[in-house]
N, C-alpha and C positions, 0 to 999 in steps of 0.2 A: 504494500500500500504506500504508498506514493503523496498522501498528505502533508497539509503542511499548515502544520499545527501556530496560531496566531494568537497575542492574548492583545485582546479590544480594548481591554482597559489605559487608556494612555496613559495613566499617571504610573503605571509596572513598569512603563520603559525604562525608568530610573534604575528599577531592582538589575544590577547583574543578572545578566541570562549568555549562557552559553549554544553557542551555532545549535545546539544538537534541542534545543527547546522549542526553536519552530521550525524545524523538521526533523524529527527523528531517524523517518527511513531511511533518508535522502542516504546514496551513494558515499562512501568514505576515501576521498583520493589521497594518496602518498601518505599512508601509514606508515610503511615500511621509509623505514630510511635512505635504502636505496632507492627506492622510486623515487625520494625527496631528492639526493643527490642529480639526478637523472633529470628530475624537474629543475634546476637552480642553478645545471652546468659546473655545481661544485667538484673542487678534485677530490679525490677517493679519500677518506681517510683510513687512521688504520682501526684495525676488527673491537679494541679494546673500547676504543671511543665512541664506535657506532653501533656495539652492545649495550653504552649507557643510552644514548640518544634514543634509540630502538626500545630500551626499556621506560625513556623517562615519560616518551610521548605517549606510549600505550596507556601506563598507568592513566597521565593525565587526562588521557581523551576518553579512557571509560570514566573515570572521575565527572568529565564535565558533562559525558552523555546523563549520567545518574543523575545530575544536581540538575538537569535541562529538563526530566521526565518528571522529576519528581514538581518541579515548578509547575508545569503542564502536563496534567498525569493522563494517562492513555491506560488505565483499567478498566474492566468492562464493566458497564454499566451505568459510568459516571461521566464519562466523557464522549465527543461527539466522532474520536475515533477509537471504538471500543475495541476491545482486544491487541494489547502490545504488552509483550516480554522485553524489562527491561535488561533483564538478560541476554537475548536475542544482540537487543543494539550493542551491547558493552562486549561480546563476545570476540567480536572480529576483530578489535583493537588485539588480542592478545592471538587470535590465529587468523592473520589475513591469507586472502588469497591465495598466496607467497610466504613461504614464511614460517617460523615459529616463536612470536615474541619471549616465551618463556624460556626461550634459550638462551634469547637476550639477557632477559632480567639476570637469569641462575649465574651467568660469563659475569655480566657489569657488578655483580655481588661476591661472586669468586676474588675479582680483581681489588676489588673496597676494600675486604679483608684482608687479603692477602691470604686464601685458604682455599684449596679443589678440592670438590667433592672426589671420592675414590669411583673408579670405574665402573665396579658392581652397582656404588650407592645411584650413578648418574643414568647406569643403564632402568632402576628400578622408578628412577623420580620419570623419565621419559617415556615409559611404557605407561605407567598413569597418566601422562599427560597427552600423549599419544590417544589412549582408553576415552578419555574427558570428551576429547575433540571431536572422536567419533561421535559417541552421546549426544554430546551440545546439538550439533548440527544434525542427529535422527530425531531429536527431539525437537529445536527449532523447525523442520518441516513438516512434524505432525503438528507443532502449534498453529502453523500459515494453515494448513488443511482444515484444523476445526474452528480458525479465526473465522475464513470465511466460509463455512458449511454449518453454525455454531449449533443444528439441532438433531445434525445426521450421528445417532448411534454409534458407527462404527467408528467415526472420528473421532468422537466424546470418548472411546475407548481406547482407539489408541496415543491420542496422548497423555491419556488419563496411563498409560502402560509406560510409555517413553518417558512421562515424569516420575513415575516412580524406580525407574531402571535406572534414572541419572540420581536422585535422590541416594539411591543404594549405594552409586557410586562414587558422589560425592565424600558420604560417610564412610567409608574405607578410603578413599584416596587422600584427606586432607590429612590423619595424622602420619601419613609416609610422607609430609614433608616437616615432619617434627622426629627425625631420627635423631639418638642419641648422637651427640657431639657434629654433627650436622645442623643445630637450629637457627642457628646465625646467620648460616650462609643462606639456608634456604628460607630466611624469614617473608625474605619480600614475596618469593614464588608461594608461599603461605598461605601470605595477607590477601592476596589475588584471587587464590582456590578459593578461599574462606569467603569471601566475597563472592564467587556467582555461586556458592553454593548458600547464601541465603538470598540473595539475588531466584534461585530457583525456587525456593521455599516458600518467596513472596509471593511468585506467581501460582504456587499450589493451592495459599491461602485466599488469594484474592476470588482465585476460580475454581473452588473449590465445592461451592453450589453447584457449579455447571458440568462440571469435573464429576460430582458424585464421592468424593475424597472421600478417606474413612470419620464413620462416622461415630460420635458417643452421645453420650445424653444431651447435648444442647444441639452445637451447629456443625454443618462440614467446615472444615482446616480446624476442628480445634486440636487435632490430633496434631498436626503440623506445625500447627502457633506453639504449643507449649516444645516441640522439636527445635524451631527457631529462635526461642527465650533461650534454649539449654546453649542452643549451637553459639549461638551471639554471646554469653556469657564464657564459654570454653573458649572459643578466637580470639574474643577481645584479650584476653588475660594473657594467653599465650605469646601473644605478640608483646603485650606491656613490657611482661618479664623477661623476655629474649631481651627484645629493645636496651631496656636495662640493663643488662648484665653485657650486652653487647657496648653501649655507650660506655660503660665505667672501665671497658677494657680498652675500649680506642682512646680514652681521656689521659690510661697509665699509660699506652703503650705508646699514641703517636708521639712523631718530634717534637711537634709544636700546636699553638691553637688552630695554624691554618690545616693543617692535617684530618684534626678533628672534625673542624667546621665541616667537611668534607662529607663524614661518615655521619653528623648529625642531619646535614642537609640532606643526604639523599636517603635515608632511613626517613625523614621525616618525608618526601615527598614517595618514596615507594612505597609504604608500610605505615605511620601514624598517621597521613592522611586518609587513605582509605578506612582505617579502622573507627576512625575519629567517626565515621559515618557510618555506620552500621549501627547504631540505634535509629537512625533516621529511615531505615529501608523497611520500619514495623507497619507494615499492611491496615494493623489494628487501630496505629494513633495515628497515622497516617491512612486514613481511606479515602482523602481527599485530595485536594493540593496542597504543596506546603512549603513555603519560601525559607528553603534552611538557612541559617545560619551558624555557620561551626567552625570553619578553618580560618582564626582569627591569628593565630601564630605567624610569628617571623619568619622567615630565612633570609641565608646570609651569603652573597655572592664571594666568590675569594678576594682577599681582600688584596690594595693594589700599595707597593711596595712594604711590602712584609719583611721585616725581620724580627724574628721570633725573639721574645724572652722566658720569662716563666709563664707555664700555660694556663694558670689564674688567674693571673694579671692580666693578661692579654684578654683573656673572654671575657673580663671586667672592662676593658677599654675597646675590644672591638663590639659587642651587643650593647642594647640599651637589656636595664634591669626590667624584671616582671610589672606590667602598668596595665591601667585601662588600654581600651584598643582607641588608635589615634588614627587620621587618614592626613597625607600629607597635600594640607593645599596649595603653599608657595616658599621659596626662599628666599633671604636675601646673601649675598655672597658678595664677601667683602674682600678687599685688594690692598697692598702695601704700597698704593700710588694712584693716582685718578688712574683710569680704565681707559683714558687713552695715551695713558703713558708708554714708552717703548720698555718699559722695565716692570713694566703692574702684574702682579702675579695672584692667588687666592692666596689667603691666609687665614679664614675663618667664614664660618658657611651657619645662619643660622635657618633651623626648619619651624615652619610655620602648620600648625594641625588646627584638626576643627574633632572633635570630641563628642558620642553620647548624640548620635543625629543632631550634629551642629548646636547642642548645646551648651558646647564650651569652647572655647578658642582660646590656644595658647602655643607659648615659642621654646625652643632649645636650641642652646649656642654650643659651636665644636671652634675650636679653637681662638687666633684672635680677631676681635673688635674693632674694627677702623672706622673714620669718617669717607671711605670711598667706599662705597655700597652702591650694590643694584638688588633691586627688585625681580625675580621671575614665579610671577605667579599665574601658576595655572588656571588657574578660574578665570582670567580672562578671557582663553579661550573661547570654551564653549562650558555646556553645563559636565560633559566628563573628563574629570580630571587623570583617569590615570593612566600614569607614565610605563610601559613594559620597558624601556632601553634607554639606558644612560653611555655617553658617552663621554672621557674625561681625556681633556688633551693637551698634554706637559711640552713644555719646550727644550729640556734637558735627559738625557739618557745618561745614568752616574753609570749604570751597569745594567746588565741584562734583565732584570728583574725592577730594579730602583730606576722612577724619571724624577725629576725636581720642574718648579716654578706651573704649578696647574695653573692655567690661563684659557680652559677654553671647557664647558660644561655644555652638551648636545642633549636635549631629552625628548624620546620620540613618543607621541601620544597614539594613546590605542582607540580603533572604532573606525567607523567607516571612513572617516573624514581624516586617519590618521594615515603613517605612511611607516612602512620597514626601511626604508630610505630616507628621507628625508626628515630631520627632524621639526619638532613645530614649536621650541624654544628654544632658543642659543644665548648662554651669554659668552662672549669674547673679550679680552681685553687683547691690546698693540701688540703682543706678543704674537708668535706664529707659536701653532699646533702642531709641533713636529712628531710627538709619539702620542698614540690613541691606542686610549682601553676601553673595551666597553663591556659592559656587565648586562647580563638580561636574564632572565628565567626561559625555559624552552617553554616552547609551547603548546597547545593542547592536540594539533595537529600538523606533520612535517610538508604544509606546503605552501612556504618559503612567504606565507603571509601572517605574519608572527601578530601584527597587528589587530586582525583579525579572529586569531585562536589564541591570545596570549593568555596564562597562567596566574600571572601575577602583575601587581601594579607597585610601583616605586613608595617606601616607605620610611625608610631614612636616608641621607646622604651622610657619614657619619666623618669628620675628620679623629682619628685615634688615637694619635699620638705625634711626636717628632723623630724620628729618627737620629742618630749620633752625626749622619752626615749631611740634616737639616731638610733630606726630603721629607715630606706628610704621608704618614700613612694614613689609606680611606677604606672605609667600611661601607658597604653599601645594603640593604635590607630590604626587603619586598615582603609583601602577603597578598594572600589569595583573593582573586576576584572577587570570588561569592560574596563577599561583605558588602552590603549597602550603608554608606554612608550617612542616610537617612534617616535609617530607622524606620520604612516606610509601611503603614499599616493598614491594611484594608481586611475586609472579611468575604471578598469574592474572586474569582478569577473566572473568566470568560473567554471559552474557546472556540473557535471554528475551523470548519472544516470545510475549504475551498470550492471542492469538487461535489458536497450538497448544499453548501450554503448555511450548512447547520449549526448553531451556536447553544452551548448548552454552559450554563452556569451553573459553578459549584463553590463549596466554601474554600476560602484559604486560609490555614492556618500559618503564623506569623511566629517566629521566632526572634529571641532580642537575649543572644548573648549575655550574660552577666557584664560581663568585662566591655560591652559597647554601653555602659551607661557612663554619665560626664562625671557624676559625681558620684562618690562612697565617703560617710559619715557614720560616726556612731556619739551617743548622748546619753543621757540618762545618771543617777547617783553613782553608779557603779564604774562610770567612764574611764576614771582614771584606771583599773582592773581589763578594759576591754580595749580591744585594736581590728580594727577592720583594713585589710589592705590584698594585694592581686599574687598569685602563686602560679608556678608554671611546676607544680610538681607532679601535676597527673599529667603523664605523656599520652595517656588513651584518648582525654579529650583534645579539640579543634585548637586548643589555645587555654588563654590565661584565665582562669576560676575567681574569684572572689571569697576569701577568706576571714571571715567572723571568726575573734576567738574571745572569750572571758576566763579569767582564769583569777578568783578572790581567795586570798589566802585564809587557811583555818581560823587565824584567830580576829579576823573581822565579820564584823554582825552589822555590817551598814545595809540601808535597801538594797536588793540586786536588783532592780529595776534596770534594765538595759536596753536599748534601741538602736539596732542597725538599718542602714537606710540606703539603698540603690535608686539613684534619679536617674530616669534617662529622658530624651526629649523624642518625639518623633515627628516627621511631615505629617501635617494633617490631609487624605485623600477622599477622594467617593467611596462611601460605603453603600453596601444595601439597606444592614440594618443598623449596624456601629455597635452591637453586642456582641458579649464573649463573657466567657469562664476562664480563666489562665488555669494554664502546668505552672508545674516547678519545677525542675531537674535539680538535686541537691545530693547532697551527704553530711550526714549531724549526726554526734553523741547524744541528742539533747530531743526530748520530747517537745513542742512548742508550737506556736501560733507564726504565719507569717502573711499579710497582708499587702493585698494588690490596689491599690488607691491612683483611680484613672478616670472622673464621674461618675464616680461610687467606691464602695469596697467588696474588696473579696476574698477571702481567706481559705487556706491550705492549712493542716494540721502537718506538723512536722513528725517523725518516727528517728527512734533511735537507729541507725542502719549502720553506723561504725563500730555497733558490738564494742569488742575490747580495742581494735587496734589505737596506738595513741600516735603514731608518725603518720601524717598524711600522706606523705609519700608510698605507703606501704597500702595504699586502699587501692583494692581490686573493681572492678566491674558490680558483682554484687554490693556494695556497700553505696553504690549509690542509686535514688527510687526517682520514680514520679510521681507527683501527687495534681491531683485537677479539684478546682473548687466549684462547690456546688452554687457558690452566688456568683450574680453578671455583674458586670460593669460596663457601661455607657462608654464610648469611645469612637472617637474621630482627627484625636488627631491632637499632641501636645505635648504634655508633663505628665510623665507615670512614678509612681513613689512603688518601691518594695520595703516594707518594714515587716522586720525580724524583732517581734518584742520579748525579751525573755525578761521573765516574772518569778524570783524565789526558786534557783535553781536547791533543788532537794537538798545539799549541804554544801557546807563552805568550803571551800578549798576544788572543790569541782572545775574541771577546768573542762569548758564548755567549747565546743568545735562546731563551723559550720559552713560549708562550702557552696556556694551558689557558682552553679553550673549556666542555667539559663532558662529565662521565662518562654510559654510559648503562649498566644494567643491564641484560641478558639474561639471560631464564630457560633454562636447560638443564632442558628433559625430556626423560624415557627413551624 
């Protein structure tokens, strides 16, 4: 099917959306690498390099097919083009045509670590995946058969047969990539399997009526649903834990921070992003549309003239620490002489953010201060600001690695209007650009319009330091698309479908990151006892949590009255009705109340779910819940207040925990 799936609502155009959201089926050209090369007349490179590329794009592009479906959902019944496996689309990324991306990944993850798998083990992981592939694609074609035949018996049967044969499959094939002293390397090839195989699950449950799926005392897929709670709970953790154990080994054993940065980056972009999203693929909380929001996290380009010290210090002065999520709207960049001096060079770069759906505005300065200053600020432009490709152009070359005197900042904006070529800001000072770096994230599809499929958007420009022989070393920082700046909030989404004209409206449910609000506060008797601030210590989730702690020593008897407090701002858009119930995604030691205040209130009852653990770092997948409230609140568009009241916790000296993951909006219709 050949649709091409459109959301009417103009004020969505705001929300990131990726290629694969209005059109799904559409034809997928130059996956493969080589076919990119072939496309873009690039010279060959060598096999190591274009096993990462081959692996980075796949990942990316099923990534962006899921978050594009998920916005504009294609389940049957609910939309106006019923029956698609999101599976289906995300599939071909990892086996085109041509090809076997998974060879990719297992080579570009060999090389990370510096570890091959043993002969027997690689013959045993490719016979599975070999097995998969077959599966995949006898089961995508009885899908197309019963998509369009949806009430012929024999169809209903046999993919009701083929989804159960891959199902089988899946559950025997995922833990052969968790072999003893193998989990490392084959983590990312893991994270993948793990992923269509609840990717599969969804589709069992969603069609699961039509299917006839086994049945018990209530609905069909309940058998399934509670299969895919168990699966999503065993993946996530697995991956946490390798991840872990993996990180603290690259952190002793590389040279330096830029080594590291290497294996956090691309762990984080083949393995914690996907996983980070697999709560999101529940059929059950999700049976409508739903505007994720989750990969709020960093990454970090390699950094440009690098010489390594101690590797704390350096990850102290090349990242920013754990904060709210910021979007970067302008700089100014400052010079050691008017700009049109023949000698003016950078010396100091301040970034300008907007916060919390533009409810905060503020600045950070890297290095130094001058009265020659310029302005480059994006917002001029147009209304999207973000930048996929930096370009930084020195006038000195000390050594192969080291240039001095940055004189020339290229930034290339993404969207239609934008170019892989040409940039759409430059500032220059009198100086000539004699060596050019340029730093980008790849993209979500290799061809050769990066603009168009790009990954990520420019997030800090970071000056880090000075070097002993007075070049600047620079950091550079990106995060992921999916985040709307906005905050933007509606409760419908509206599809059509070209070739009948048909438009069928459904709810959208709204997510708003903990860490996208402007402000975090805490008050009350108790305050001086409590601290509220951002953690990056759960690597499962998208990014940075928001952490509540109280902690009043045994022998004070003052009120504990305490109040935590998350603002965020949002665009106010068209709704239908402008009512909703919120989730909460959380984790607390602490039994308690927590309140949604947006033209009315609404409250969630909090549950102990941390048990005994007391390191946060050490909480698993099960330790944190959802909870939905049973009151609405009125919404269209503003200031939202989260408050976490605690009241007399049980005894003094309790030292009270409490993580906020992120709110999601649901629409109540009548």
């Amino acid at each position: 099917m050949n649709s091409d799936i459109q959301n009417s609502n103009q004020q969505l155009n705001r929300i990131a959306k990726f290629p694969l959201s209005f059109d799904p089926t559409r034809p997928l050209p130059g996956m493969n690498y080589k076919e990119f090369l072939a496309n873009n007349g690039l010279d060959i490179i060598k096999p190591s390099e274009m096993s990462y590329v081959n692996a980075t794009v796949a990942i990316a592009g099923s990534l962006a097919a899921i978050i594009g479906l998920l916005l504009a959902p294609v389940t049957g019944g609910t939309s106006a083009v019923a029956g698609f496996s999101i599976l289906a689309a995300s599939a071909p990324f990892f086996w085109p045509a041509s090809g076997d991306t998974f060879t990719d990944i297992i080579q570009a993850t060999e090389q990370l670590i510096n570890k091959k798998l043993e002969d027997l083990v690689r013959s045993l992981i490719q016979s599975r995946l070999n097995g998969l592939r077959n599966a995949v694609n006898n089961y995508t074609r009885a899908f197309e058969l019963w998509k369009n035949n949806p009430t012929v018996e024999a169809y209903i049967s046999e993919v009701r047969d083929r989804f159960r044969t891959l199902h089988t499959l899946y559950s025997d094939a995922v833990p052969q990539f968790a072999i003893g002293g193998y989990e490392e390397v084959l983590l990312p090839a893991y994270a993948q399997v793990a992923n269509q195989h609840l990717l599969l699950l969804r589709d069992g449950i969603n069609y699961a009526d039509q299917w006839k799926l086994a049945k018990d005392d209530f609905h069909y897929g309940d058998l399934h649903y509670r299969e895919f709670l168990i699966y999503l709970e065993e993946y996530t953790n697995h991956c946490s834990v390798t991840y872990r154990i993996g990180s603290g080994r690259s952190f002793s054993n590389s040279k330096n921070w830029a080594e590291h940065n290497i294996y956090v980056r691309n762990m984080t972009l083949w393995v914690l992003d996907t996983v980070a999203y697999f709560p999101n693929l529940d059929p059950r909380l999700y049976p409508d549309a739903v505007k994720t929001q989750t990969l709020t996290r960093k990454v970090y380009s390699d950094p440009i003239n690098f010489l390594p010290e101690d590797t704390t210090k350096d990850a102290t002065n090349f990242t920013t620490k754990p904060d709210l999520y910021t979007n970067l709207d302008a700089l100014t960049i400052h010079s050691n002489a008017p700009i049109d001096n023949n000698s003016s060079y950078v010396v100091g770069i301040e970034n300008y953010y907007s916060r919390g759906g533009r409810g905060l505005s503020l600045s950070k300065p890297f290095g130094q201060l001058t009265n020659y200053k310029k302005d480059v600020d994006f917002a001029t432009y147009d209304d999207n600001k973000d930048i996929f490709k930096l370009d930084l152009g020195f006038n000195k070359q000390i050594t192969n690695n080291t240039f001095q005197d940055l004189c020339k900042l290229a930034f290339y904006k993404a969207g239609p209007s934008g170019s892989p070529i040409t940039p759409s800001h430059v500032y220059q000072t009198n100086l000539p650009a004699n060596y050019i770096q340029s730093r980008e994230m790849l993209s979500s599809q290799s061809t050769g319009f990066t603009h168009l499929y790009y990954t990520h958007d420019l997030a800090d420009v970071i000056i880090a330091k000075n070097n002993p022989d007075n070049s600047k070393v620079y950091s550079i920082a990106w995060t992921h698309r999916e985040i709307d700046r906005y905050n933007i909030i509606t409760d419908y989404q509206t599809l059509k479908d070209p070739k009948t004209n048909l438009e069928t409206t459904i709810p959208l449910i709204t997510q708003l990151p903990a860490n996208q609000a402007f402000e975090i506060a805490h008050s009350g008797p108790a305050a001086a006892y409590a601290s509220i601030s951002v953690t990056d210590s759960i690597n499962f989730k998208g990014g940075n949590l928001v952490f509540c702690n109280l902690n009043i020593p045994l022998d004070k008897s003052i009120p504990y009255l305490t109040y935590f407090d998350l603002n965020f701002n949002s665009m106010g858009v068209p709704v239908r009705y402008g009512k909703y119930r919120f989730r909460l995604r959380y984790a607390s030691n602490y039994e308690g109340t927590a309140f949604l205040q947006a033209g009315g209130t609404a409250s969630v009852l909090l549950q102990n779910t941390m048990k005994n653990i007391i390191e946060i770092d050490r909480l698993s997948y099960g330790n944190f819940a959802v909870v939905e409230s049973l009151g609405i609140i009125n919404f269209s568009g503003g200031r939202l207040n989260l408050s976490i009241d605690i009241e007399n916790p049980p005894v003094s000296g309790k030292n009270i925990k409490i993580l906020i993951d992120k709110i999601e909006l649901v629409p109540h219709w009548f």
